[in-house]
N, C-alpha and C positions, 0 to 999 in steps of 0.2 A: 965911362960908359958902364963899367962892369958896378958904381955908386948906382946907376941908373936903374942898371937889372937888380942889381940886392934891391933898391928900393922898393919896386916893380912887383918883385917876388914876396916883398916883404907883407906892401898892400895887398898883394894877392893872399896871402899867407893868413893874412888878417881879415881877410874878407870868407875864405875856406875856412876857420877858425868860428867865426859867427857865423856860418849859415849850417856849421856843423853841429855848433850847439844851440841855433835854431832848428836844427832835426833831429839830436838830442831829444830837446824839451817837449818838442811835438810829439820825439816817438814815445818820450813819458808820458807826455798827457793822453798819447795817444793809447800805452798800458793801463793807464788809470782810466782811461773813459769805457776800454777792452774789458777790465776788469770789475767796473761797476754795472756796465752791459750787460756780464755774465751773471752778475750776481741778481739780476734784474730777470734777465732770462730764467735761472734757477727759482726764485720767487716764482714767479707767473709759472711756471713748468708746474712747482709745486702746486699752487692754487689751482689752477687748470687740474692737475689729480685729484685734486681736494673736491673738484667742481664736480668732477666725472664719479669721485666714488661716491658723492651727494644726490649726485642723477641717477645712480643706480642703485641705492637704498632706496631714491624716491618711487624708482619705477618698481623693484620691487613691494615694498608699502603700497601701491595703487594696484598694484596685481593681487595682492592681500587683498584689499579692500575688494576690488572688484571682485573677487571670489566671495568675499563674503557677504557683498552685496546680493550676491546671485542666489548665496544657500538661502538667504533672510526672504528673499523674495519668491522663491521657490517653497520656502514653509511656508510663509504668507500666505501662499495661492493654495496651500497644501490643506490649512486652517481652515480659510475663505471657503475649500470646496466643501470641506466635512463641516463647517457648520450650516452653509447652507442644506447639505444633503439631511442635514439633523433636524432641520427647519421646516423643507420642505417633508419628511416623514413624520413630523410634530402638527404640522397642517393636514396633512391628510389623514392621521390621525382622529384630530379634531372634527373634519368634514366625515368622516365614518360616524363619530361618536355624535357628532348634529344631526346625521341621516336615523340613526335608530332611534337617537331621542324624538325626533319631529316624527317615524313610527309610531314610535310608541307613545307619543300624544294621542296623532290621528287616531291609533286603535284604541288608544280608552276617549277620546269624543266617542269614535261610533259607540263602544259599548255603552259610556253614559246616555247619547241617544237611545240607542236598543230599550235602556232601562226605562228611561224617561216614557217612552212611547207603552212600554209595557205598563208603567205604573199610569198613565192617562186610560189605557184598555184597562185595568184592573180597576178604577177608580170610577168609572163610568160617565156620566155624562155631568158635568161638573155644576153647580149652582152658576146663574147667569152673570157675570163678574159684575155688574152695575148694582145686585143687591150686597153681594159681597161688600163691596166697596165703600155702601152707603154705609154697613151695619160697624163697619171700619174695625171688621176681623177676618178680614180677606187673609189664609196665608199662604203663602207662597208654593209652589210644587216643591221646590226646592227646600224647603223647609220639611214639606210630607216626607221626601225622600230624604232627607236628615236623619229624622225623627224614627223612621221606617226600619232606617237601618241600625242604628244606636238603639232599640226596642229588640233586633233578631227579628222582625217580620217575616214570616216567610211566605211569598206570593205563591207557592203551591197549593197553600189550604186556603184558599180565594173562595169565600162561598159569599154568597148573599146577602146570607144575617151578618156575614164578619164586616161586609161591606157597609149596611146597615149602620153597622156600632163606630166604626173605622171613621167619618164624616166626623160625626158629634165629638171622638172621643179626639182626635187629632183640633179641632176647634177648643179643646177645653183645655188640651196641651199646651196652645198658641197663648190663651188667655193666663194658664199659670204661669209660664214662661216668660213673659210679659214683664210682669212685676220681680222688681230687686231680688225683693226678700224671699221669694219663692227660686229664683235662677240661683241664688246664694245658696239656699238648705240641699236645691238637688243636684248641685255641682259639686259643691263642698264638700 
């Protein structure tokens, strides 16, 4: 009996023997799997900081940026105002300097009218244009008044006789004037 128990104990012995160094093995593998875990864990931990201080350069750089988005678009609008302000005082400029000019046309129309009508009252009552026209030395008012004032005329000393002479002699202006070779020697 006591062959029985040695024996007993012995399988036993052998059977606590293998499930020992089946938990042994395991609890090796189980350091080696403990220990690759870790080393896994540390990696990722790492990266993860890596990740975090890349998120935080990034969002610094986008607060950069957005800051300086904001000065560019604020000079922008700063530009935009003063050139337009520069634009519209360049326009209203222009519109003053259109206003006096279109004056100061109107006022020399009416005075060329004024004169005109003066020099038809000075000139008196004119030949009837249809012989003018036939004899084809009709010339123009505007020619008289040319002429009138390139000579120094002076419609104060308006008399009669000067009127008299005034007709013929501005007709014989029209007819030298006419011809090349005469507008050539008195221009020339």
């Amino acid at each position: 009996e006591a062959r029985g128990q040695a024996a007993a104990l012995e399988s036993r012995w052998a059977e606590i023997a293998s499930v020992s160094q089946d938990a042994s093995r395991q609890a090796s593998e189980a350091a080696a799997q403990t220990e690759q875990l870790a080393r896994q864990l540390e990696a990722r931990e790492a990266a993860l900081a890596e990740l975090r201080a890349q998120q935080a350069r990034l969002a610094a750089e986008r607060a950069a940026l957005d800051d300086r988005r904001r000065e560019c678009e604020g000079a922008c609008q700063e530009r935009l105002e003063r050139e337009i302000g520069q634009k519209e005082r360049e326009l209203a400029e222009e519109v003053v300097y259109l206003r006096k000019s279109r004056e100061l046309k109107e006022r020399r129309l009416r005075d060329l009218a004024a004169e005109k009508d003066r020099l038809e009252r000075r000139l008196g009552p004119a030949p009837p244009a249809a012989d003018l026209e036939a004899s084809g030395s009709a010339p123009a008012l505007e020619m008289h008044i040319a002429l009138a004032r390139a000579l120094g005329h002076d419609e104060s000393a308006d008399s009669s006789a000067w009127r008299l002479l005034d007709w013929p002699s501005l007709k014989l202006s029209a007819l030298l004037l006419a011809r090349p070779v005469v507008r050539r020697a008195f221009f020339g």
